[in-house]
Each structure stands twice: as structure tokens, then as C-alpha cells.
N, C-alpha and C positions, 0 to 999 in steps of 0.2 A: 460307349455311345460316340465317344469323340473319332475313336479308331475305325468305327462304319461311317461315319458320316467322311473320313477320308478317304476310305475304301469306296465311295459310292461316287464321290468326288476324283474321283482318280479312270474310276470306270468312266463315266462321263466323257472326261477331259481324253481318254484315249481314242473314247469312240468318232466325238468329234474333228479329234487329229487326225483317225484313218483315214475320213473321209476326207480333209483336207490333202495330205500327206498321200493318200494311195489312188484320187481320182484318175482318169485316164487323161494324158496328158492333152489329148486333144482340146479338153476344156482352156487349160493354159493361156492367158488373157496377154495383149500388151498394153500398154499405160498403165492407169492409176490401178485399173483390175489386179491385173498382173502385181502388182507391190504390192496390193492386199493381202494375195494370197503367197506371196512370200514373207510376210508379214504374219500370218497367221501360221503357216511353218516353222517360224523361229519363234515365236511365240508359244505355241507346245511345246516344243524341244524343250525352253526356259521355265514356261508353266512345271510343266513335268518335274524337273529336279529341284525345281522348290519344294511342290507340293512335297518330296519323296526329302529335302530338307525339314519341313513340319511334321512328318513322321518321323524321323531320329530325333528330332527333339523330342518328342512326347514319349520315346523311348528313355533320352537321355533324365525327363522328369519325374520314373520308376522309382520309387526308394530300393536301396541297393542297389543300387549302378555301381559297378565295379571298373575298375582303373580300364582295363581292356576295354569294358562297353566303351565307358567315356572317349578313350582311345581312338576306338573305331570309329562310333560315332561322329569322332571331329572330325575326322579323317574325310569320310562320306558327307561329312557339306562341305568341308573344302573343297573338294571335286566336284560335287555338285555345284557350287557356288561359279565356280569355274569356266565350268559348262554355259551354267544360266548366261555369264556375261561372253563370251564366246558368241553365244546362239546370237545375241541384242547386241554385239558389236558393229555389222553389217549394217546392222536397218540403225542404230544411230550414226556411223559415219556417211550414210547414203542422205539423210535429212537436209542439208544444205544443197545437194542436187536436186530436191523435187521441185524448185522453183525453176532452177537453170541445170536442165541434166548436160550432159556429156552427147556429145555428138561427132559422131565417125561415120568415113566413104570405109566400105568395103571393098577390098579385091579378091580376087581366087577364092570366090565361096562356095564352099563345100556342105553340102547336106547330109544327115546323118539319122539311120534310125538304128534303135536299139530294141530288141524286144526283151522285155521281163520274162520274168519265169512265169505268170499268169498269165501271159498269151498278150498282154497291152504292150503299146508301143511309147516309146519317148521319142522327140525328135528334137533335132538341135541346129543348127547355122553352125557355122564358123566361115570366118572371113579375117583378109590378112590390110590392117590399118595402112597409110602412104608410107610412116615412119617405121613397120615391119613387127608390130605389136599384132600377137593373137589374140583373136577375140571369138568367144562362143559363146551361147545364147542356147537356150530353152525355149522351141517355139512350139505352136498348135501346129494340129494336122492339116489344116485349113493353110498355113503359113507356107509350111515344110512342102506341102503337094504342089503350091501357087508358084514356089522358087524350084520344082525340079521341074513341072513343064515350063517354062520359061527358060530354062537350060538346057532339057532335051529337044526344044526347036530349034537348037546349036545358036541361040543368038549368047554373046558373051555378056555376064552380066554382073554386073555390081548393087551395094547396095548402100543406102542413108538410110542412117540409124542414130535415134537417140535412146538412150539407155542410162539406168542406175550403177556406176563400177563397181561399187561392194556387193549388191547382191544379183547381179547379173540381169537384170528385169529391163526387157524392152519396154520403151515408152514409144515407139514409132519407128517404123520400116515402112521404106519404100526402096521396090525393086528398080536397078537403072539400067537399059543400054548403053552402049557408047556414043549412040546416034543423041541420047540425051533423055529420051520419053520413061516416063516414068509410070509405075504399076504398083498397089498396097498387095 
């Protein structure tokens, strides 16, 4: 009983990850959206190897567990465990930026799409700080189209950005000329 209600609990939990995890990026949010749904990334990632932590135990509370099981078994939460804090390390050293994020002028930005193996597209920014620090970004289709016509009208362009550092999550872009005028 215990072991389908995991199994069931597991199906669940991945079905709603794929759909977090495998949308098309174009949905891709910036602000508070956007950290939600990196947020809810790491968040299955961590889900995930607990849950799969409460299944070796319930192995581990078999009568006859032999040295090996028990072995292995510890082995696979400690990894797992691992994991979990890895996935949740990002979204808790990012918490003290949701009040006062990070804020950076872009130069030399570069636009970037990648397509998957299922035909979707990811797109990303990159741009180069005053002090010579890279910096890239996961943005919408919406984003990614709005900053390459604005470059293919050969005007030079820069960009203000606030943003989350540990998990990469734009909180606000605005596209800049040199003349100064500005465009989201």
C-alpha cells in the first residue's frame, strides 16, 4: 500500500515537473514570475530525491536487510540528500536579493537561440558588465525577438538589468541606445 501510494506520488510529481521543466521557453517570465518558476525547477529536482530518499528507507525497514542493502541504501540518500541541498542552494542564497536585487548596464550583447531536439527553442542574452564580468540570462521569445530587431536596425545597444545572481532570473530589462531612450 505504502509502496503505490509512492509510486503514484512519484508519477504525479514528475508529470507536474515535465510540464514545468519541458515548457517552451517562450513562456519564460521576468520578475517575480520568472523566480517562481525557477523555483518550482529546483524544487522537483529536490522533491524528487527525497521522495526516492522515503523509498530506501521503506526498503531499508524490510526485515533481512543485509549489510549490502543497508550499504547501498545509505549510500543513495547520501547522494540523494546532496542533490536535494544543491537543487535549494540557489533559491536560498538568492532570498536576501528579492528585496534589493542586483542591478547591471550591459554592453556587447549577444543574442542566442538554441533549438532542442523536439523542435522548441531556448533563448538567452548575454552581455558584458563595465567591470568585464559575463553575464547570461534565459529570456522569452518575446524578449529575445524585441533585442535582435533593435540590433538589426544597426542601432548600438545596451542593456539595464535587474536580476537574481544565484539563479540567474531576470527581474527587469530595459533595452538602451547610446542616445539614451529606452525600450522593455
Amino acid at each position: 500500500m505504502l509502496v503505490g501510494l509512492a509510486l503514484l506520488g512519484l508519477v504525479l510529481w514528475f508529470v507536474c515537473g515535465a510540464l514545468v521543466l519541458f515548457a517552451d521557453s517562450a513562456v519564460l517570465s521576468l520578475g517575480m514570475i520568472g523566480f517562481v518558476q525557477g523555483v518550482l525547477r529546483q524544487l522537483l529536482g529536490a522533491g524528487l530525491a527525497l521522495l526516492a530518499v522515503g523509498v530506501c528507507l521503506h526498503f531499508l525497514r524490510k526485515p533481512g536487510a543485509t549489510g549490502k542493502r543497508v550499504l547501498a541504501c545509505a549510500a543513495v540518500i547520501c547522494v540523494l540528500l546532496a542533490f536535494s541541498v544543491a537543487c535549494l542552494r540557489s533559491l536560498v542564497l538568492d532570498l536576501p536579493y528579492l528585496h534589493q536585487p542586483a542591478v547591471a548596464r550591459l554592453d556587447q550583447l549577444h543574442f542566442e537561440q538554441d533549438v532542442v531536439n523536439d523542435g522548441g527553442s531556448r533563448y538567452s542574452l548575454e552581455g558584458v558588465t563595465p567591470d568585464g564580468t559575463v553575464l547570461s540570462f534565459p529570456v522569452s521569445r518575446r524578449v529575445f525577438h524585441s533585442g535582435l530587431d533593435a540590433v538589426g536596425s544597426g542601432r548600438e545597444l545596451q542593456a539595464e538589468i535587474t536580476y537574481l545572481p544565484h539563479t540567474d532570473v531576470l527581474l527587469s530589462l530595459d533595452y538602451l541606445t547610446p542616445e539614451g531612450s529606452s525600450s522593455r
